[in-house]
C-alpha positions as CSV (number, residue, x, y, z in Angstrom):
1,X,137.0,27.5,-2.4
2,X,137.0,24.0,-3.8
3,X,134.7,21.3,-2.8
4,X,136.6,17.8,-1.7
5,X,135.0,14.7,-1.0
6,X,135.3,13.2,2.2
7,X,134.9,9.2,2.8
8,X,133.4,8.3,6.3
9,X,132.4,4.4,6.2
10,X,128.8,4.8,8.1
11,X,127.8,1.8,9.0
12,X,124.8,0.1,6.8
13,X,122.6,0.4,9.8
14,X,123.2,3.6,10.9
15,X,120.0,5.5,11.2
16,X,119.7,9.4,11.6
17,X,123.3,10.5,10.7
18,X,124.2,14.2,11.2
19,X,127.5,16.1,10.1
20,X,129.5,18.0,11.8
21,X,129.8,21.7,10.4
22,X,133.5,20.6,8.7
23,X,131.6,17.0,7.4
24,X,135.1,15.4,9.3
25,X,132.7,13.6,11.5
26,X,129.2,12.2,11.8
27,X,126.7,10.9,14.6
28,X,124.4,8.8,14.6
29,X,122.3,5.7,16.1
30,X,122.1,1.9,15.9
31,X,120.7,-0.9,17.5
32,X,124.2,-1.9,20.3
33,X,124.0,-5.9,20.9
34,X,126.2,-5.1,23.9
35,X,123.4,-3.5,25.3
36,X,120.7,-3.9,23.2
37,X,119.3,-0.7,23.0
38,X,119.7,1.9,20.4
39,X,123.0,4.1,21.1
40,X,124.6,7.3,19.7
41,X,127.9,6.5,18.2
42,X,130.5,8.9,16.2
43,X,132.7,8.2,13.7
44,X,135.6,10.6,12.0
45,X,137.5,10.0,8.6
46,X,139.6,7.8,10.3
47,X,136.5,4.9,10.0
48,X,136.8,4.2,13.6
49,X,133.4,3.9,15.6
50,X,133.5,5.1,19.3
51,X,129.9,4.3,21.1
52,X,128.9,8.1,23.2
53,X,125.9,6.2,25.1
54,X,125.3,3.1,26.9
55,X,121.9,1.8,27.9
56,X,120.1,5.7,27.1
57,X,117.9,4.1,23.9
58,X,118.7,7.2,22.1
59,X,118.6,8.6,18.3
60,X,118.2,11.4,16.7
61,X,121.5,12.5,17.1
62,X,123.0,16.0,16.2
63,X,126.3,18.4,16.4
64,X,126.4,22.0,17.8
65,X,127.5,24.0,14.9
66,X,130.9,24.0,16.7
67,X,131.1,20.8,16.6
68,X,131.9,20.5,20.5
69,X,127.9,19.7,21.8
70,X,125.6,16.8,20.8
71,X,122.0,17.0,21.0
72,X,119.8,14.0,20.9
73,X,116.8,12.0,22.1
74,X,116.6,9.4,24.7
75,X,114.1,7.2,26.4
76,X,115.5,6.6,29.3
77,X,112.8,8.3,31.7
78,X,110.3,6.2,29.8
79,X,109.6,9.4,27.4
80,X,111.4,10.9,24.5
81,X,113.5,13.5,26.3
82,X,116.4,16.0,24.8
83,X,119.8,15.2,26.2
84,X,123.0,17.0,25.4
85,X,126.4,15.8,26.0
86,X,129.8,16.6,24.9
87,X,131.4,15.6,21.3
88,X,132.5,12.7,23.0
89,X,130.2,11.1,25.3
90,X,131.0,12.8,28.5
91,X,128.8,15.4,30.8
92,X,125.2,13.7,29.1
93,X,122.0,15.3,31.1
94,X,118.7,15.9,30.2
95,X,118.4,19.0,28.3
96,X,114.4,20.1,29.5
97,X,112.5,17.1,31.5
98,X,109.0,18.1,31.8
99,X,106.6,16.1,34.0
100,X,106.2,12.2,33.3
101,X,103.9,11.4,30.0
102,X,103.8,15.9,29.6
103,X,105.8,16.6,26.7
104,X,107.2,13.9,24.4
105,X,110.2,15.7,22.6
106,X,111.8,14.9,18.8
107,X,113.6,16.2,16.2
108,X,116.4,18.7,18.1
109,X,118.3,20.9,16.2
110,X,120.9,23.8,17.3
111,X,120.2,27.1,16.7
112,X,122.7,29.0,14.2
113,X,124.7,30.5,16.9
114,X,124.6,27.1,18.8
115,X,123.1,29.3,22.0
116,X,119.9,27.4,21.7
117,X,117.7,23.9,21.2
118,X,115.0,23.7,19.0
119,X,113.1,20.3,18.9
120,X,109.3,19.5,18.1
121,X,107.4,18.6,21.5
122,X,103.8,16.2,21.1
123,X,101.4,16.4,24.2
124,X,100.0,12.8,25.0
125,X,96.3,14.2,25.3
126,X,92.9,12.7,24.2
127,X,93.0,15.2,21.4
128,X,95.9,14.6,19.9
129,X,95.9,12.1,17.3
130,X,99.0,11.8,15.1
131,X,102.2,10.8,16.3
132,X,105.4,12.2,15.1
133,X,106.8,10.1,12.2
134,X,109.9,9.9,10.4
135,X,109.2,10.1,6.6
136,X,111.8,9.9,4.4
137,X,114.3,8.2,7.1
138,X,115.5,4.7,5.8
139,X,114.9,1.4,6.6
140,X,112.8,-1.0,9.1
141,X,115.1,0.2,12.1
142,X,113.9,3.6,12.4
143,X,110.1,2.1,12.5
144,X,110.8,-0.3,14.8
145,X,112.8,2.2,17.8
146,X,109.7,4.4,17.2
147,X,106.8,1.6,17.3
148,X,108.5,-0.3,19.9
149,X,109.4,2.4,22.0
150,X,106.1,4.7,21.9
151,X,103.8,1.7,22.0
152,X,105.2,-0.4,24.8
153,X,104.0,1.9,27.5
154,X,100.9,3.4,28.6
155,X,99.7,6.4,27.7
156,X,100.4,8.2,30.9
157,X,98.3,11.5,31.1
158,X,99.1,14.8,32.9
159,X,97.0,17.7,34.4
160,X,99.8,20.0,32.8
161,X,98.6,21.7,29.9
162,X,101.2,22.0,26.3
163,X,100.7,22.7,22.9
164,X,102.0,20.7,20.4
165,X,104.1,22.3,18.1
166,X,108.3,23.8,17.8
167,X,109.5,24.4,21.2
168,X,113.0,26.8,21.6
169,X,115.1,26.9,24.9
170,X,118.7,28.4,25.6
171,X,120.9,26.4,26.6
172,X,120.9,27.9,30.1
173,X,117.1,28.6,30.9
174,X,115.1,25.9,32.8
175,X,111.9,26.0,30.2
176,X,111.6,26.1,26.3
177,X,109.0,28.5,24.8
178,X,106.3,27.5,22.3
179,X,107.8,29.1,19.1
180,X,105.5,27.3,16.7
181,X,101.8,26.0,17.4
182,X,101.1,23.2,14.8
């Protein structure tokens, strides 16, 4: 086949945009005045901008590869946790919440067959010293949802014991398994 270009106007402060499998849609995060938070929004080729969230301080935003799930991050529990939803906004629950201050979770990303999360999980323990960052995302906005967000509460501890690292779960089990110790 041919390649064609497709033209969706993303907002210039979109941050952490993700395609859908076809590229005739994208999702993504930006700071909502209505509510001010950070929301998940999609928009199509048709350039029209539909809000998915209200009040969740989410990002990190991603499609199922059948376009019909969206993965993402939210804060609020008071930690980052993995929600899902549907492709457009309804049935939104917390994919895997762990214990208050356990298991702060980034990054999720479908599995190929779409039967499974993956995201990166970071234990707030004495010995753990570096934060997740996101390099290479643009702009100030992206700084200031993580700063704010991660910095404005306590560092609440937990007697529950979990690696950092790559953390997989099905879509219908309860737990994730460590896949990847960093």
């Amino acid at each position: 086949g041919q390649s064609t270009a497709i033209a969706i106007p993303i907002p210039d402060l979109a941050i952490f945009i993700a395609a859908n499998s076809d590229a005739t849609k994208v999702t993504y995060c930006r700071w909502s005045d209505t509510t001010e938070t950070y929301e998940i929004f999609v928009m199509g080729t048709d350039g029209v901008e539909k809000q998915l969230t209200t009040n969740a301080d989410a990002c990190e935003s991603v499609f199922s590869p059948d376009g019909k799930t969206i993965a993402y991050i939210s804060l609020q529990t008071g930690d980052f946790v993995t929600y899902t939803m549907n492709a457009d906004g309804s049935n939104q629950k917390a994919f895997y919440l762990p214990d208050a201050g356990t298991l702060e979770q980034y990054y999720p990303q479908f599995s190929a067959d779409g039967k499974s999360l993956v995201f990166y999980g970071w234990t707030e323990t004495a010995s753990s010293n570096a934060r997740p960052h996101h390099k290479g995302m643009k702009g100030v906005q992206v700084q200031k949802w993580f700063d704010q967000k991660v910095n404005s509460r306590g560092n609440v501890k937990s007697s529950v014991v979990i690696s950092d690292g790559w953390y997989v779960m099905h879509l219908t089990d309860s737990a994730p398994t460590l896949a990847y110790a960093t």
